[in-house]
N, C-alpha and C positions, 0 to 999 in steps of 0.2 A: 087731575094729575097729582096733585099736590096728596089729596085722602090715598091716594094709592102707593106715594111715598111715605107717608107718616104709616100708614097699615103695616108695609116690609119694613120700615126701620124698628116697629115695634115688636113686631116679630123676629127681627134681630136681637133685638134685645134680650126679651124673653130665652127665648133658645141661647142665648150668652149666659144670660144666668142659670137658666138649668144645669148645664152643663160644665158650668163652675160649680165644684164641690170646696166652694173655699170657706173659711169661718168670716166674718165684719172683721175689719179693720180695726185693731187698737188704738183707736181714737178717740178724744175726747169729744165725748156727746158734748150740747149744750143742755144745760140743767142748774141746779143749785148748789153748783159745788166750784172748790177751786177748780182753776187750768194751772196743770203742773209744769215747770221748764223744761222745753226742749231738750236744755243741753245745759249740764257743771259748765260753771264761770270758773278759771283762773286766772291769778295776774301774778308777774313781781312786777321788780320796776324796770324791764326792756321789753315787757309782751303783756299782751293779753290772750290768753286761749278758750274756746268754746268746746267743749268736749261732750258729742250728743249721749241723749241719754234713751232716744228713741230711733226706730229702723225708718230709714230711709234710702228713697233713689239718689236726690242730691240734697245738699245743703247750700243754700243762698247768705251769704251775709251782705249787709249795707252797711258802712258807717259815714257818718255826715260829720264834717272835720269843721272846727270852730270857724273858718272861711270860710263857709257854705260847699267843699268842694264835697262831692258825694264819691265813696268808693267803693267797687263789688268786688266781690271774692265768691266762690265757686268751689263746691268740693262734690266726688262721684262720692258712690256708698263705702259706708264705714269710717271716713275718715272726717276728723276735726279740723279748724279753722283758727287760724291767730294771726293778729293783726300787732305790728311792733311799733315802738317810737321811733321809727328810722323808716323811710319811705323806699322806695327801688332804688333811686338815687345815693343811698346814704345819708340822706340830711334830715336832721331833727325834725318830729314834727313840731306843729305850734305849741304853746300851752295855751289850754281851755276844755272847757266841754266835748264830751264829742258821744253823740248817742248811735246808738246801731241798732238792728233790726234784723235777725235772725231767720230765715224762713225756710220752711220743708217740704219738699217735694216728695212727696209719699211711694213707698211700690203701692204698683195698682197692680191687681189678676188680672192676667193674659187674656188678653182681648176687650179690656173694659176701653183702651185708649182708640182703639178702632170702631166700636162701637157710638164713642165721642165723636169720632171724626164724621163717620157717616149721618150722626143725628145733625152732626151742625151741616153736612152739603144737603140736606134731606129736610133741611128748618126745622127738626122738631129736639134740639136741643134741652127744650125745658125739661119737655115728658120725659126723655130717659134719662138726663141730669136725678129726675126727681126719683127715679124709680128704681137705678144705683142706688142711690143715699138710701132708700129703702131698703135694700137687699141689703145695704151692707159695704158694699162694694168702692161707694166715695164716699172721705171726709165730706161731715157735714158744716164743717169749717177750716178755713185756714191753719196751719199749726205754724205758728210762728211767735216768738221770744223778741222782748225788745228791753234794753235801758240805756244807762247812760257809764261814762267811768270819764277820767280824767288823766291828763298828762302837766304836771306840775315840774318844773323845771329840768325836761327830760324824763322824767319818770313816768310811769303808770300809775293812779291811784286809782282804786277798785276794790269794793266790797270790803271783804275779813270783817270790817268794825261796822257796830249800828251805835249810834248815839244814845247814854242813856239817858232818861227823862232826869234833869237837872232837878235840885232841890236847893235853896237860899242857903240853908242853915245848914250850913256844913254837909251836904251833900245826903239827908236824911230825910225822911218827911215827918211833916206835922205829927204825926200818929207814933212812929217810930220813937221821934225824939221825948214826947209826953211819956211811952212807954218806958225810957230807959232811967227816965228822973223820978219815976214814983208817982207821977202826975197823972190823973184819970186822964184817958185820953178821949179828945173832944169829938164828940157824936159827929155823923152826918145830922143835917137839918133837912129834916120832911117840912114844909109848907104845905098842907092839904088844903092850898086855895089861892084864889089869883095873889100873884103879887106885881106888883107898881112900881118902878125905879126912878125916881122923877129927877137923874141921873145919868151919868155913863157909869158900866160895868167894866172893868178888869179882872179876868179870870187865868190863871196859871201863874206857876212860879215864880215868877220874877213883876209878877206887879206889884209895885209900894207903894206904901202911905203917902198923900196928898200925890199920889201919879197925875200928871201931867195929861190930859185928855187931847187936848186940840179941840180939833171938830169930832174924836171919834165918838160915836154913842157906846158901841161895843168894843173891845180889845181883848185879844187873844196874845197873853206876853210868855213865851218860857222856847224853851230850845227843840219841839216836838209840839208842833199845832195841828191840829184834826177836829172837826165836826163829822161827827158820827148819825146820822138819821137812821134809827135802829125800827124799824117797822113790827110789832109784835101782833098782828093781825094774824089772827092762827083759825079763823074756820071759817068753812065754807068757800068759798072761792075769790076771797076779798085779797088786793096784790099783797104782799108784802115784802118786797126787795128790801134791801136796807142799800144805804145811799153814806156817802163819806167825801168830805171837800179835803182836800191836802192839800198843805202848805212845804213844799220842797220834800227831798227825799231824807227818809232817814240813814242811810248806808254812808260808809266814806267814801269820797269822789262822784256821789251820785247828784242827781241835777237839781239844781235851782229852779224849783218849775213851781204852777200853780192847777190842779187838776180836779177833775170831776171821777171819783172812783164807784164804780158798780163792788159794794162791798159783799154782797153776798155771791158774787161770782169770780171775783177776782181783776174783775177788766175795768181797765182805765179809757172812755172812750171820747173823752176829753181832757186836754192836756197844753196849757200854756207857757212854755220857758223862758226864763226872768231876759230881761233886755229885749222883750221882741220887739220890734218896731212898735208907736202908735199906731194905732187903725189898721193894725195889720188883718184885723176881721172885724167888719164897721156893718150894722144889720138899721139903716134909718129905717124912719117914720112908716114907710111907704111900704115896707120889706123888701127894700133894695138889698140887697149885700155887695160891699164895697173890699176890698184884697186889696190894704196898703193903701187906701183911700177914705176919706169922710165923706163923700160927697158922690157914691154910686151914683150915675146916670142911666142906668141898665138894669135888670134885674141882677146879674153877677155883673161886675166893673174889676179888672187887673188895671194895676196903675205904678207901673214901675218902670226905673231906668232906662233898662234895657231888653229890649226882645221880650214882653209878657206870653206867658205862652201857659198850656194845658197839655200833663203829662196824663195818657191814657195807657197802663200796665195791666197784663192779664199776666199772672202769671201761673204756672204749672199745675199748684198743688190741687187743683179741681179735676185734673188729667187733661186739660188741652192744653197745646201747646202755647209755648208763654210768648206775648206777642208785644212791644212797647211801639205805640205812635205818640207826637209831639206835634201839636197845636200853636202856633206858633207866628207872629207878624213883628217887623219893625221898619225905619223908615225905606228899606229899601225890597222888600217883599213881604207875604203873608206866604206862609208853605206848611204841608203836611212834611213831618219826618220819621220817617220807619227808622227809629232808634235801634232794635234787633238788627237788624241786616246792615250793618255800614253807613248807616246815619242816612241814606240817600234822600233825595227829595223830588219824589214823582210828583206832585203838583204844587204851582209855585204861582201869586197872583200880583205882580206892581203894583202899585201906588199910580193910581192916573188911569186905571184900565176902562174903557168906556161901559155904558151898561150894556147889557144881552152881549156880552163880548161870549158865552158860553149861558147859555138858557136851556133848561130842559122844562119842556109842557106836560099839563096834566094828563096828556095823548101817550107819554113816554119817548116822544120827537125830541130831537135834539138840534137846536140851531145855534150856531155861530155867528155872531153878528146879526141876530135877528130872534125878536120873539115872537115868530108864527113860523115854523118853519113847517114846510109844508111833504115831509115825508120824514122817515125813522133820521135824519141827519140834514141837515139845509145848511148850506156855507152862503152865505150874504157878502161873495168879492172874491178875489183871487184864491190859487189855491196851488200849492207847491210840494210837491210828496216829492221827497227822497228815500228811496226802497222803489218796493213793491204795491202794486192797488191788485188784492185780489178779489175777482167777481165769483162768485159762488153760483153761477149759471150755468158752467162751462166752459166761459173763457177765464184767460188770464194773462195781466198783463204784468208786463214790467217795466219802469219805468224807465229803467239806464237803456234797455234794451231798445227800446220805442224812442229815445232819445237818440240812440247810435245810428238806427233806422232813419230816422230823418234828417240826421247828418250825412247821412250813406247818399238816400236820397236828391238831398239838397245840392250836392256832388253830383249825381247821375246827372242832375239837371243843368248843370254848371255844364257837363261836360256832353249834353245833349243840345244845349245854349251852341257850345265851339262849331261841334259838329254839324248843324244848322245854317249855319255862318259858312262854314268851310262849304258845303253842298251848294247856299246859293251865292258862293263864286264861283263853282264846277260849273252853275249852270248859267251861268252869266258869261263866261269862257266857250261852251258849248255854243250858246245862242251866236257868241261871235265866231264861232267855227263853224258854225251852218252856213253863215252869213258870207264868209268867205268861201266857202265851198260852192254856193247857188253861184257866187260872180265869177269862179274858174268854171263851174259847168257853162255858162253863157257865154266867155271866151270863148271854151272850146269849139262850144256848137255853131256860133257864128264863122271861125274859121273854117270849118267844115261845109 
């Protein structure tokens, strides 16, 4: 059953694409080049505005407010997004950090989202996932913008300025300044061989004479820190990414962070911001990883105040529909929450619940209070439906209705009880009328 849906789904497919006479998607492949911005930044200082630079269905923004509180915004096609210092309310926001996260919801050609839909009720999501992106037809990644800006006593600060690389002497370099006084100006030094530091190093501008080390071995001192791992591996099929550690951002109001940057792609896919908790990602001996703990117990360990929980987002720009659940327990429940739809919470588990309180077998049997149940459902004790029980035989019941019925009934019998009663005094009254009747017949006849 199953090869005979993947066959038609595939065959949907195909016949979708044929039939689409449309060009690929202006999207950025992945390759070795940069990813350009979504969308122009602007700010003064009562907004900030994102203003796309590419066609899209919607635009998504997120931004995470120095409290942790996160907030979205939503725009259909054509239109831009701004986020101000003044909330719905009217009241200022905090000052601090506050980074956002920009994301696009692509047009897709007509019929590629039905096509999606029927491969996911069909299970074979992956093949025509993969054979879109083939044609053309789906981003072969996410298009989405992200950084950081600032709100500093009411204000917005954002972008305009990059910091320039600091110099000691009066704001000039080594070489400059050599150059302006007639002074041969001083080589770089080639070493064509090991060299020994039996030592700590300080490198950049602002290191001085007898500096102070501590514990450091190495130091990186000036107002614009970078390690650059520049990979020159040019034949044959040997990797050669180039790789870059940064130390906070160079723009105005941008973040105090420490990061892992993909230099020859442009992507940042590791990113730390100053003040985060200790142990906020703790990976011991064992390759435990610990979330705001030292001391995983688990293979993954949350360990936090309140309610730890696991946010699960799918959202759009792949063409299915964007779908948010929430994983989630604290002292008074464990519960899934469909965060899309009105937060609600279809299953929900206490604290204290006993075992095989809900068990499903390798069989695909389901028991309730019991791990053997002994057909597609086994209830181990009472059991109380309000609604409906419908049997798919040909009958059906109802429950209120079966319930009125036996109330009905329960009454007939009350009132077949009275009746009962009443009959056998009729006949008890009768028996005394016969009784008297036989002793006037025997008067009579004797008189006679």
């Amino acid at each position: 059953m199953k090869d005979q849906k993947t066959s038609l789904s595939h065959l949907f497919l195909f016949a979708l694409v044929f039939c689409l006479n449309v060009s690929a998607l202006a999207i950025p492949q992945s390759g070795d080049r940069k990813i350009e911005p979504v969308a122009n930044v602007k700010a003064d200082a009562s907004k900030i505005t994102w203003e796309p630079k590419v066609s899209f269905e919607a635009l998504t923004l997120t931004v995470a407010t120095p409290e942790g509180e996160v907030i979205r915004q939503e725009t259909g096609s054509g239109g831009g997004l701004t986020f101000g210092v003044t909330d719905g309310k009217g009241q200022v926001r905090p000052d601090g950090q506050y980074r956002y996260e920009l994301r696009v919801t692509p047009i897709l050609a007509r019929g590629v989202r039905e096509a999606l839909a029927a491969a996911r009720q069909n299970e074979t999501e992956e093949q025509t996932t993969r054979e879109l992106r083939r044609q053309g037809l789906l981003p072969t990644e996410d298009l989405a913008q992200s950084g950081t800006f600032r709100i500093l006593s009411g204000a917005i600060v954002s972008g305009g300025a990059t910091e320039p690389q600091s110099f000691r002497s009066g704001g000039e370099s080594p070489r400059r300044i050599a150059g302006r006084s007639g002074v041969a100006a001083p080589a770089d030094q080639v070493i064509a061989d090991d060299q020994i530091v039996q030592g700590s190093i300080c490198a950049g501008f602002d290191c001085v004479n007898n500096e102070n080390f501590g514990a450091d071995t190495l130091r990186l001192k000036e107002n614009n820190l970078r390690i650059h791992f520049d990979d020159t591996s040019n034949s044959g099929s040997f990797p050669n990414n180039d790789w870059r550690l940064v130390a906070n951002d160079q723009d105005n109001g941008g973040a105090n962070q420490f990061s892992l940057e993909d230099a020859t792609n442009g992507r940042v896919p590791f990113l730390v911001e100053a003040n985060s908790p200790t142990n906020s990602l703790y990976v011991d001996s064992t390759g435990r990883i610990g979330f705001r703990t030292s001391t995983p117990a688990l293979d993954l360990h949350t360990n936090t105040n309140n309610t730890p929980a696991l946010r699960l987002e799918q959202n759009n720009s792949g063409g299915f529909t964007a779908q948010t659940w929430d994983v989630a327990g604290n002292e008074s429940v464990f519960f899934i929450r469909d965060a899309t739809n009105g937060s609600q919470l279809p299953f929900k588990i206490q604290p204290g619940a006993v075992s095989n309180t809900l068990a499903i077998t390798s069989n695909s049997r389901v028991g309730i209070g019991t791990l053997s149940p002994e057909q597609k459902l086994h209830v181990a004790g009472n059991v109380v439906i309000e609604g409906s029980l419908d049997v798919r035989d040909g009958s059906f019941f109802n429950m209120a209705a079966m319930k009125a019925l036996y109330e009905r009934l329960l009454q007939r019998e009350s009132e077949l009880q009275s009746l009962r009663q009443k009959n056998d005094e009729l006949q008890t009254r009768l028996a005394e009328f016969e009784k008297r009747m036989q002793k006037l017949e025997t008067r009579v006849g004797g008189k006679q």
